[in-house]
C-alpha positions in Angstrom: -150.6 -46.3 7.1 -154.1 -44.9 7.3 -155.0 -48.1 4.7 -153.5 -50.5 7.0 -155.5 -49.2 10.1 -158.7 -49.0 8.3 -158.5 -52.8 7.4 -157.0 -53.8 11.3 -160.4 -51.9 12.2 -162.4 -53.9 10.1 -161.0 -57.0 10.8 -161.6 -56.4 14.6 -165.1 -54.9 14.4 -167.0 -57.0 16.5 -164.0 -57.3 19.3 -162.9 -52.9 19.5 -167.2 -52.3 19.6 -167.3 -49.8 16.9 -170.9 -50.2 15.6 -171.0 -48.0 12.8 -168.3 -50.7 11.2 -171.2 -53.1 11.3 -172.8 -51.3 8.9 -173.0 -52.2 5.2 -171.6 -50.1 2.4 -169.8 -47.2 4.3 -168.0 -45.1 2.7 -164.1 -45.6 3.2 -164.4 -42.0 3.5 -166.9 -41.8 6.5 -164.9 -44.1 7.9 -161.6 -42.6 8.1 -163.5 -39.6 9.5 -165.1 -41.4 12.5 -162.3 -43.7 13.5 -159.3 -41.5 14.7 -157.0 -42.5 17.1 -156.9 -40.3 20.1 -153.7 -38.9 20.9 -152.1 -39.3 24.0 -150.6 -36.1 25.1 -147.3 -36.8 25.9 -145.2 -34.8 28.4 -142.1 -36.8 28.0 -139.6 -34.2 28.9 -141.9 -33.0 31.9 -142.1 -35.9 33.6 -138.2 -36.8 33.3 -137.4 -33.8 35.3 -140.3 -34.5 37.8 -138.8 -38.5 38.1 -135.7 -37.3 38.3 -136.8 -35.3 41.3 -138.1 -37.7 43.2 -135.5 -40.4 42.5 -132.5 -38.3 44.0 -134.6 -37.2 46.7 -134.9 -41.0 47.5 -131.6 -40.7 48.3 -132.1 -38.6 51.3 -130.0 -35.8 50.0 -130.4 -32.6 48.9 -131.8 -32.3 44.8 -129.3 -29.3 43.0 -130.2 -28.7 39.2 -126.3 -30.0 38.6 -127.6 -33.4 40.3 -130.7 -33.2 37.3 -128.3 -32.1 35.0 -125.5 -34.9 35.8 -128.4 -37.6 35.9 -130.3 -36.9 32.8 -127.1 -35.8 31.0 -128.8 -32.3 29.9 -126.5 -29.3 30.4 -126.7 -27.3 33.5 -128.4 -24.1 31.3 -131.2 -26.6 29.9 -132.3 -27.8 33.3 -132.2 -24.2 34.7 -135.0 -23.6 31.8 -137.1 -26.5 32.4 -136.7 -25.8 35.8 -137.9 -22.7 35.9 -141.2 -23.6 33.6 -141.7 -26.5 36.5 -141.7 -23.7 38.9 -143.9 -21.6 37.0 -146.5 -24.5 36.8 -146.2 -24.6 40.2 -145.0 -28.4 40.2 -141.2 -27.6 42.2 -140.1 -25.7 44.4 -136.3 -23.8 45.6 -135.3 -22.6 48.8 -132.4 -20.3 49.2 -129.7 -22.6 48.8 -131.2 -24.2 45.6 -132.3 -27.0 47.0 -135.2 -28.4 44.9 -138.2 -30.4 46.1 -141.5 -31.4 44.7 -144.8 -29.8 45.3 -147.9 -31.7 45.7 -149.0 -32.0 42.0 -145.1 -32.6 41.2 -144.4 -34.9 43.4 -148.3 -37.2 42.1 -146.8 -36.8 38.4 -143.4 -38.3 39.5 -144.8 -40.8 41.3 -146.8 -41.9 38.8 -144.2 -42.1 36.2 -141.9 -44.1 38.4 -144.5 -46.2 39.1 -144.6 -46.9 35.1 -141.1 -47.4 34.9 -140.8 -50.0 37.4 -143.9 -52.0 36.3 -143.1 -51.8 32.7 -139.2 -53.0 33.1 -140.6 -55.7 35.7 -143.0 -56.9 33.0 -140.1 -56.7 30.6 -137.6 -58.3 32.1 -140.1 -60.8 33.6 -140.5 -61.8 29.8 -136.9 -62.5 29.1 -135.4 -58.5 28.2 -132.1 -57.7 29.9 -132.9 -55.3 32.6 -130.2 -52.3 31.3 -132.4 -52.8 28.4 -136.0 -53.4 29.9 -134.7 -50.3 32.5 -134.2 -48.1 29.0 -137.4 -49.3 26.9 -139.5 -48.8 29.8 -138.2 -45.5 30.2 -139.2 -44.5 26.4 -142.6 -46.5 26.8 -143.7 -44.8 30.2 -144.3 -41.8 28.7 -146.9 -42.9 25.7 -148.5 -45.5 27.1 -152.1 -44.0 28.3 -153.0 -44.4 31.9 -156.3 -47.1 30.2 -153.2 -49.3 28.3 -151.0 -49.1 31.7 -153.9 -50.1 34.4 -154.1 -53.2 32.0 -150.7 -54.1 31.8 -150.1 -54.0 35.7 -153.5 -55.8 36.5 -152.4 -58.5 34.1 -148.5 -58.3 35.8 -150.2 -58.8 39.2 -151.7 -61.3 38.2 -149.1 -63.0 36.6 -147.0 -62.6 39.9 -149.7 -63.8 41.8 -149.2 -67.4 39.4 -152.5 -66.8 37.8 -151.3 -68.3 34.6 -149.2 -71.3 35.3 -150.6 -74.6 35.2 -152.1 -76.3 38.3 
């Protein structure tokens, strides 16, 4: 793996902007030190809850952690748990009845992941993916994909909406 990124590195050099691979006779060594890939931090299971939120809330209804439970297919124990961290981080919010709603920073995080999942299963299904499929693989992809990698991909999807790329 690391051998097949060091040679996709070099073989991009002059594209990816990495001026110490224009120099001569480094060290494979000093290489693999300066070139790692940053991680994204992922907070997959996070931001599931937080969409899930907001999509039954769409609904105009009230959100119960059985509705979280029954959407996501977790048990009703497991979503108590996550939602009690959520709480804790200050991201949702109960009233007395249970009722759950998003707090401010809750409510940008789903947003934002919703707004992933429909652009990336919109750009999927706009090249040819079934859209039970697209709807699944963008849900997987929405929450690795780093916010650099997704402005790109819906600039590019806007402007391929727009007919930007068809022949005049």
């Amino acid at each position: 793996g690391a051998l097949l990124w060091e040679r996709y590195l070099l073989s991009r050099k002059d594209m990816l902007g990495f001026p110490f691979l224009l120099k001569e006779g480094d060290k494979k060594e000093s290489l693999k030190e300066e070139v790692r890939m940053k991680p994204y931090e992922s907070h997959e299971s996070e931001e599931n809850y937080l969409e899930a939120i907001l999509m039954l809330s769409l609904d105009h209804r009230k959100v119960r952690a059985i509705d979280i439970a029954n959407m996501l297919g977790f048990s009703k124990p497991s979503v108590s748990i996550a939602l009690k961290r959520l709480k804790e981080e200050g991201k949702v919010e109960s009233d007395e009845k249970g009722s759950l709603t998003l707090t401010e920073h809750g409510l940008v995080i789903a947003q934002n992941t919703y707004e992933k999942h429909t652009v990336l299963t919109d750009v999927l299904v706009a090249l040819g993916v079934n859209a039970y499929t697209a709807s699944q693989d963008a849900c997987r992809m929405e929450h690795v994909l780093s916010p650099e990698s997704f402005a790109k991909i819906k600039d590019f999807y806007a402007k391929y909406k727009e007919g930007a790329f068809t022949k005049k």
